[in-house]
C-alpha positions in Angstrom: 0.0 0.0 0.0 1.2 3.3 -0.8 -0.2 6.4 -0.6 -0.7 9.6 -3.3 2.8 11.3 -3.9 4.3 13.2 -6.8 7.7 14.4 -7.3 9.2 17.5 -9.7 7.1 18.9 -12.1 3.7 17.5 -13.5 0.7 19.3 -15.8 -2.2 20.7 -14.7 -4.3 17.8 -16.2 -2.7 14.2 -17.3 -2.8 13.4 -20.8 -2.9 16.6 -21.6 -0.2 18.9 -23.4 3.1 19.3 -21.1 5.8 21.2 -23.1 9.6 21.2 -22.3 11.5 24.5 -22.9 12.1 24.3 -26.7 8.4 24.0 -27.4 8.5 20.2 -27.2 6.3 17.5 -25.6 7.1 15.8 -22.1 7.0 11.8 -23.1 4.2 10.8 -20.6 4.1 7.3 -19.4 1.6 5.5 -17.6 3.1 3.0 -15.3 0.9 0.5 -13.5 -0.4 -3.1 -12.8 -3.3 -4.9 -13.0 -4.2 -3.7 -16.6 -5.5 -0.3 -15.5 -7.0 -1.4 -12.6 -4.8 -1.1 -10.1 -2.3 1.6 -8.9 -0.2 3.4 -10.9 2.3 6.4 -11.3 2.3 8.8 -14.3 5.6 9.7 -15.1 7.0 12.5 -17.7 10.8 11.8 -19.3 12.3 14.5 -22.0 13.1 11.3 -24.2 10.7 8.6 -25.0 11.0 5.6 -22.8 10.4 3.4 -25.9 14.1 4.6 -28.0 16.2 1.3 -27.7 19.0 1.2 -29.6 20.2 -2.1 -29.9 19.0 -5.2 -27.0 20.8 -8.7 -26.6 19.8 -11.9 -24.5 22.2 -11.5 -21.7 21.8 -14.8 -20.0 19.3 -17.3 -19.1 18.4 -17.1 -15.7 18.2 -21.1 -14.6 18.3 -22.0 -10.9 19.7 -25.7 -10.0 17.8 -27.0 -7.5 19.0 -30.1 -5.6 17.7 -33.7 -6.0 14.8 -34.1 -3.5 16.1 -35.9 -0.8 14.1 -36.9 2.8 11.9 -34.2 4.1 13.6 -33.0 7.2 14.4 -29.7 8.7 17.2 -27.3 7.6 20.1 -24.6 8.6 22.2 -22.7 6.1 24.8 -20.6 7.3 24.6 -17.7 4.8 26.8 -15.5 6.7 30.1 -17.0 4.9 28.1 -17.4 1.3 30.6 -16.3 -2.1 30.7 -12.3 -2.0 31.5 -9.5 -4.4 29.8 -7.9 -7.4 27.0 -5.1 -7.6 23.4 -6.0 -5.8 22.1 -8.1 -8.5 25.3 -10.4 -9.8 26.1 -11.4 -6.0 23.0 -12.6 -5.3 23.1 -16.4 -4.1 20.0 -18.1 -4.7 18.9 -20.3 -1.3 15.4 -21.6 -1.7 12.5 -20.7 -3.9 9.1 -22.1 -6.3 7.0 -20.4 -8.2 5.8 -17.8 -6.4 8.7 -16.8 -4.9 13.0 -16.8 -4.8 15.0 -16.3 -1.8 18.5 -14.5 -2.2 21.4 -13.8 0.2 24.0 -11.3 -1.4 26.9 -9.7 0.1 27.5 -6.7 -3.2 30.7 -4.9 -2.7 30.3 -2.5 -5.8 28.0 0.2 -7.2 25.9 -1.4 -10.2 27.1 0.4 -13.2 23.7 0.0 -15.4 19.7 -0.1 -13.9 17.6 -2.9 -13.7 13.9 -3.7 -13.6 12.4 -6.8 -12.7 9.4 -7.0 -14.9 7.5 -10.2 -13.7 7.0 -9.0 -9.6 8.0 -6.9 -7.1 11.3 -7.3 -5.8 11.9 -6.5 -1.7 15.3 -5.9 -0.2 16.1 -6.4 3.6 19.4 -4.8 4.4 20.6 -6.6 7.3 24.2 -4.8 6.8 25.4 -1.4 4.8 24.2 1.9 3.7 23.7 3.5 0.3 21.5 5.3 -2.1 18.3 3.0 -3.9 18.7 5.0 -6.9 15.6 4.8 -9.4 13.6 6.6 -12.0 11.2 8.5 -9.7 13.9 9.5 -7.1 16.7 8.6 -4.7 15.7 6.8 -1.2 18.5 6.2 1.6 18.8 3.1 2.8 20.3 1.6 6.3 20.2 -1.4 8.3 16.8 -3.0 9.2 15.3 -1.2 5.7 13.2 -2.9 3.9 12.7 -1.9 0.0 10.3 -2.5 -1.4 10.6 -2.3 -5.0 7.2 -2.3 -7.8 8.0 -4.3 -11.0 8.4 -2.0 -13.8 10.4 0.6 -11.7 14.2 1.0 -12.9 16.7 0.7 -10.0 20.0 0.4 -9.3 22.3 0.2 -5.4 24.8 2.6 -4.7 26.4 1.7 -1.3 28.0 3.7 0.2 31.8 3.9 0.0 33.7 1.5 3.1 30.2 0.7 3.9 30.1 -3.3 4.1 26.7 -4.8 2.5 24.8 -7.6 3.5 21.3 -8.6 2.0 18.2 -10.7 1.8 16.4 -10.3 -1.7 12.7 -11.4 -2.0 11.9 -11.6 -5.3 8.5 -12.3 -6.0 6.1 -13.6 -9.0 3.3 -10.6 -8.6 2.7 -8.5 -6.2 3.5 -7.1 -2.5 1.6 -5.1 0.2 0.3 -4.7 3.5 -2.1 -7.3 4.5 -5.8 -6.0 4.2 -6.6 -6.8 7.6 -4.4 -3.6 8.4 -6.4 -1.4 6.0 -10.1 0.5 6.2 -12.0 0.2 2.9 -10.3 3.6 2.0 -6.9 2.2 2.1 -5.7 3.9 5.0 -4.2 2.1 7.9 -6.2 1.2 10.6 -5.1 2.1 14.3 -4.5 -1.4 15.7 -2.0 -2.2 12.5 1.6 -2.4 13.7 3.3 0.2 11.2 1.3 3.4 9.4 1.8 5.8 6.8 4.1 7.9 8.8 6.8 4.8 8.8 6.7 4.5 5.2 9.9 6.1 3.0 8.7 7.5 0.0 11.9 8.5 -2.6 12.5 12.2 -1.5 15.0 13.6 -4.0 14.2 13.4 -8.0 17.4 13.0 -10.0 16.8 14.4 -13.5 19.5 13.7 -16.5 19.6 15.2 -19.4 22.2 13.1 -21.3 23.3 11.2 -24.1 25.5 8.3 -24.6 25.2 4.8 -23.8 23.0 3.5 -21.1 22.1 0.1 -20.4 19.1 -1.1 -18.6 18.7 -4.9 -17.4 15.3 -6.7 -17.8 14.7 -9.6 -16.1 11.6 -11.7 -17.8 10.5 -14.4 -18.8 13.2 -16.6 -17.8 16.4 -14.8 -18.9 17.9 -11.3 -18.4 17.6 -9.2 -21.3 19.9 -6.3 -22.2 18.9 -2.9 -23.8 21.1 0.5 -24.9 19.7 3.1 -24.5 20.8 6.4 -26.2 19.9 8.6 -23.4 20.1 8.7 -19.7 17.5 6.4 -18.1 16.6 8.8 -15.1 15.3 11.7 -17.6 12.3 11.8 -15.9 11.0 15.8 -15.1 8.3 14.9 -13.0 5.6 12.5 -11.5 2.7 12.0 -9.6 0.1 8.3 -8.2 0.4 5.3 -6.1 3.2 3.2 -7.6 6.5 4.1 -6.3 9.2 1.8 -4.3 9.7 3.0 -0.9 11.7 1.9 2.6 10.1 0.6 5.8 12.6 0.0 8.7 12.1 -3.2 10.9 12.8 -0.9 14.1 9.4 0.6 12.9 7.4 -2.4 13.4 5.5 -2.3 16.6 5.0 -5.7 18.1 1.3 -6.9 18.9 1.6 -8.9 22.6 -0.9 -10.9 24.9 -1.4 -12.8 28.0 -0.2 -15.6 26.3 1.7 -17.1 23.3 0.4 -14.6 19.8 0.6 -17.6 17.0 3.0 -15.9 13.8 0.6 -13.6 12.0 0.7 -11.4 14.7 4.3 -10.6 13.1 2.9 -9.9 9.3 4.5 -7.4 7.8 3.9 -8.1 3.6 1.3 -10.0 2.1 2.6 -11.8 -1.4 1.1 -14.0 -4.0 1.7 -17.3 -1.9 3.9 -16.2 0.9 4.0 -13.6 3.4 6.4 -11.5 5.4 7.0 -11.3 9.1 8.8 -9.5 11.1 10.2 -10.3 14.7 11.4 -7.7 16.8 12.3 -7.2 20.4 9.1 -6.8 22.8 7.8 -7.7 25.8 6.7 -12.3 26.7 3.4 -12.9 27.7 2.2 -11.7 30.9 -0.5 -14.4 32.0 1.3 -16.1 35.2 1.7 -19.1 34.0 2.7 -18.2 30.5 5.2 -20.1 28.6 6.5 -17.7 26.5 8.9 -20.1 23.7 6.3 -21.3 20.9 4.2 -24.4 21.6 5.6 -27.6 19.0 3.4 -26.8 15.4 3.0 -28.2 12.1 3.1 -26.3 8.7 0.6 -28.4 7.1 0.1 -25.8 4.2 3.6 -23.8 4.1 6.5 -23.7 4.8 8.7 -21.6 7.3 11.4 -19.8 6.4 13.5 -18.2 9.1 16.0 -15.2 7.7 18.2 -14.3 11.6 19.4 -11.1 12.0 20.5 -10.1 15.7 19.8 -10.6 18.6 19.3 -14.1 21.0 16.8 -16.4 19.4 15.6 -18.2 22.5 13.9 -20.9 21.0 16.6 -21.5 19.1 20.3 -22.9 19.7 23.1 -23.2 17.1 21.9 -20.2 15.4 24.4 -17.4 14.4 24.1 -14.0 12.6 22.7 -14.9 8.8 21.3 -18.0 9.6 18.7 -19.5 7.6 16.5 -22.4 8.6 13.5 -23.4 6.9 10.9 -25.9 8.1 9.3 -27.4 5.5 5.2 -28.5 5.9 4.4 -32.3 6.6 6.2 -32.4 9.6 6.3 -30.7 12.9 9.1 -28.7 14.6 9.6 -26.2 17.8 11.7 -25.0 20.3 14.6 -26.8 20.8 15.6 -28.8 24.2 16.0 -26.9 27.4 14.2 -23.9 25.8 10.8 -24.3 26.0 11.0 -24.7 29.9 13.6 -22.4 29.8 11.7 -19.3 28.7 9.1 -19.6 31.9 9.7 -16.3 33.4 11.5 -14.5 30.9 10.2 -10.8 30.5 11.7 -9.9 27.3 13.3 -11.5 23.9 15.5 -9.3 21.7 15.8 -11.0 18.8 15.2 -9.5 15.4 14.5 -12.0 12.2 12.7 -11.9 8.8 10.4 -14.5 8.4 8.8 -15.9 5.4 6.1 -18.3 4.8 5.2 -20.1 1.5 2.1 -22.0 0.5 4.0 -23.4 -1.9 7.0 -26.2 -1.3 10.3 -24.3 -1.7 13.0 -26.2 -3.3 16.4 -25.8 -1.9 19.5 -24.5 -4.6 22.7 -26.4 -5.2 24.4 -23.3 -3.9 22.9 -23.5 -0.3 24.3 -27.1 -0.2 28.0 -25.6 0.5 26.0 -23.7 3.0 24.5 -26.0 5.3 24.3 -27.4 8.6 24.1 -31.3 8.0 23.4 -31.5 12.0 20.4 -29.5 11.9 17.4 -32.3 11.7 18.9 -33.6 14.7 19.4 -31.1 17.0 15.8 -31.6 19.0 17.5 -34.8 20.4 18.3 -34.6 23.7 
């Protein structure tokens, strides 16, 4: 969900005449999703959007998935997966289906063209670093904790910032993300009892306008494969915009937790909603407060997803084993929970401070090849006593 919000300089009226200095027409384009009907942003370039010069295949973009092997329960320790390259190239792929791919990338370069992501919405958590999120309709800071959230047909590139290590995890989805409804009135707004608003939302909040020529290229991935075009002009020639669809940052620090007497099952924690996973967010807040609570989760089965758990600080106290990066995911069909010692362990507990990105698929994820190198071959067996 995002809100009305317009940057530079924009007509009167849209669709309507919108001349540049010499006398010449703005190149209006109408960016949105759901064929019309959904939201969308009305952007105004100097250049047609539509002059390619010249586009190549740059690659297929195949995952290798491992061989299925017995359903059990699994840790990947991320934090020492291959680094280097810009935002996109170091991306490793852990886990994913076809609704959605999970990433881990450790970048240690600017990317040096822009990229779009044409078949869903991309989200980026930045557990570690600080840069610029550089796109078409403006620039938007980013730091630890961010999350950006990124609409498919909005060209991007990362621009860390110099002697500033980077650490992600990319959600890349096949459709759409947003709030869940639950935290919206029929007017779109959100309601009082939802644990983020309007006001923790980052919209971009500098527009960069180029007037250049040259050679530009712009990455597209669709369809299967990366594609990419030259462009003749500078692709961030945009003057002006206004309307819903517009990538913007929300920090995990802003996500107020939702607490009870006892035990609040996961969807307390929903940050996103996406086409056949959501988001979730755990932050530090205060246990349960019935007397006899027990505040570590309660043994559960994912008999229609499966549970993806991305660490990021902090002492997981249902968890042992776990370090900084960690990722474990618990597939459906069979149960898991707090390991040994720490279900008992958390009676009396007041607080947690543990911070982690969870997400849950209604689809079976299939594990990479290159999360093999990563992974932690003790892990099924670590509920034994």
């Amino acid at each position: 969900m995002t809100y009305y919000y317009r940057l530079g300089r924009i007509p009167h009226k849209r669709h309507t005449q919108f001349r540049q200095a010499d006398g010449s027409l703005h190149h209006e384009e109408v960016m949105g999703i759901h064929g019309f009907a959904g939201i969308q942003s009305i952007l105004y370039h100097l250049r047609p959007p539509t002059r390619v010069q010249r586009m190549e295949t740059l690659h297929r973009d195949p995952v290798d998935y491992e061989a299925q092997g017995p359903l059990r329960h699994r840790h990947f320790r991320t934090a020492g997966a291959p680094a280097g390259g810009d935002a996109v190239e170091a991306r490793v792929p852990v886990a994913g289906n076809s609704d959605v791919m999970l990433y881990v990338a450790q970048p240690d370069r600017p990317m040096s063209y822009w990229y779009k992501h044409s078949a869903g919405d991309d989200v980026l958590f930045i557990h570690d670093g600080e840069g610029v999120l550089e796109t078409q309709v403006g620039l938007l800071r980013y730091h630890p904790g961010d999350y950006l959230v990124i609409p498919t047909g909005v060209l991007w590139r990362v621009i860390p910032d110099r002697g500033s290590p980077q650490r992600h995890l990319v959600i890349e989805a096949v459709g759409h993300i947003e709030p869940p409804k639950r935290y919206l009135n029929r007017y779109g707004q959100f309601l009082e009892h939802s644990p983020y608003c309007e006001r923790d939302i980052r919209p971009p909040d500098e527009l960069l306008t180029v007037d250049e020529t040259g050679e530009y290229e712009v990455r597209v991935k669709a369809r299967g494969q990366i594609t990419r075009f030259i462009y003749g002009h500078h692709p961030l020639d945009v003057v002006g915009w206004d309307g819903h669809l517009w990538p913007y940052a929300f920090n995990i620090a802003d996500f107020e937790p939702i607490v009870g007497r006892v035990h609040q099952p996961p969807p307390v924690h929903q940050t996103f909603d996406g086409p056949g996973f959501v988001v979730c967010s755990f932050v530090p807040r205060l246990f349960d407060f019935h007397p006899d609570a027990i505040p570590a989760p309660y043994n559960h089965s994912n008999v229609d997803s499966d549970e993806v758990l991305y660490y990021v600080e902090g002492d997981f106290m249902s968890r042992k084993g776990i370090e900084r990066a960690s990722i474990t995911v618990h597939p459906n069909g069979i149960p898991h929970g707090p390991h040994p010692g720490t279900y008992e362990g958390s009676i009396g507990k007041r607080e947690t401070r543990e911070l982690a990105v969870m997400v849950d698929t209604f689809r079976p994820l299939r594990i990479t090849a290159a999360a093999q190198d990563m992974e932690d071959d003790r892990y099924p067996f670590s509920w034994l006593e």
